[in-house]
C-alpha positions, 0 to 999 in steps of 0.5 A: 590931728586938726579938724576940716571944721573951724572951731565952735562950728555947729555939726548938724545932721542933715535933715530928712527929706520931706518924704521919710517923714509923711507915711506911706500907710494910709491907716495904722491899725492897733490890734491886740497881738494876745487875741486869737480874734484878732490875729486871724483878722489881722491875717486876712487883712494883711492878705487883702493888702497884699504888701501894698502897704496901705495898712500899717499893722501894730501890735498893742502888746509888743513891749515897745508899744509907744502910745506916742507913735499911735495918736497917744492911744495908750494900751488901756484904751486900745485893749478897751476898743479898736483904734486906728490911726490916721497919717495926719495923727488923728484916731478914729475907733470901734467899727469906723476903724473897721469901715477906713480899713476895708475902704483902704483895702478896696473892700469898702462894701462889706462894711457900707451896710454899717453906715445905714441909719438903722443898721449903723447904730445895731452894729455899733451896740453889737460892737460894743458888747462884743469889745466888753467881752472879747477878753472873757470869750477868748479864754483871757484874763481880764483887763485889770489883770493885763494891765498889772502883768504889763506893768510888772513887765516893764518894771522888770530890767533885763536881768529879770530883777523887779524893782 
C-alpha cells in the first residue's frame, strides 16, 4: 500500500497548544497522603477550593511521585518539611506554604497574623518543631525507616520479586 507521504518525510506530532502547557493551579501542594494530619487538612483545603482548581493536590507517597513534575522536591525533602510549588517551578516551604495556600483560597487572613515581626518567627519555630515530630506524634515510623520501605518498594517489579 504507498504512502500520502514522500519518503523520508519527517512525521511530527503536532504541537500543544501554548495553554496545555501553563497550569491551570495557582499552587500545587505536596502533602503526605500516610498522615492522618494532613489528610484532614488536605480535606478541608480541598473543600474551601470547591473545585475551582486553584490548588493542585499531590500526594508525596503515591508510588509514582516524581520529584521532576514538583520543582525537584524529592520525597526525603517533602516528608521533612511542607512544600508547594509554584506555576513558574519555583518551591516554596514550611509555613509559607500554608500562607500562598489560604491566600489562593481567599482565606488569606487566618494566616496574615503569621507574617508580623514577633509572631511571624513564633510560628516558624513552633512550625518547625511540629515538622520534626509529626512522624513520632502521629503513630509512625521514622523517616529513615519510610525512606528504606519506600525504596524497597520501588525495587520490587510487579510480580513482588525484589531484586
Amino acid at each position: 500500500m504507498a504512502s500520502s507521504s514522500p519518503p523520508n518525510a519527517l512525521h511530527r506530532s503536532p504541537e500543544p497548544p501554548l495553554d496545555a502547557l501553563i497550569p491551570t493551579w495557582s499552587i500545587r501542594l505536596l502533602y503526605d497522603g500516610d498522615c492522618p494530619l494532613c489528610l484532614r487538612e488536605v480535606k478541608f483545603l480541598t473543600r474551601q477550593d470547591a473545585g475551582r482548581g486553584l490548588v493542585d493536590f499531590v500526594d508525596i507517597t503515591a508510588d509514582d511521585y516524581d520529584p521532576a513534575d514538583n520543582g525537584g522536591v524529592d520525597f526525603e525533602m517533602a516528608m521533612g518539611r511542607i512544600h508547594a510549588v509554584l506555576p513558574d517551578g519555583s518551591t516554596v516551604k514550611n509555613v509559607e506554604v500554608f500562607r500562598r495556600v489560604y491566600k489562593v483560597l481567599g482565606m488569606g487572613w487566618i494566616y496574615a497574623a503569621t507574617q508580623w515581626p514577633l509572631l511571624g518567627p513564633l510560628v516558624d519555630w513552633a512550625y518547625g518543631l511540629w515538622a520534626d515530630w509529626r512522624l513520632k506524634l502521629t503513630g509512625r515510623s521514622n523517616l529513615a525507616t519510610i525512606m528504606a520501605e519506600r525504596q524497597q518498594r520501588q525495587t520490587c517489579d510487579a510480580s513482588g520479586r525484589c531484586q
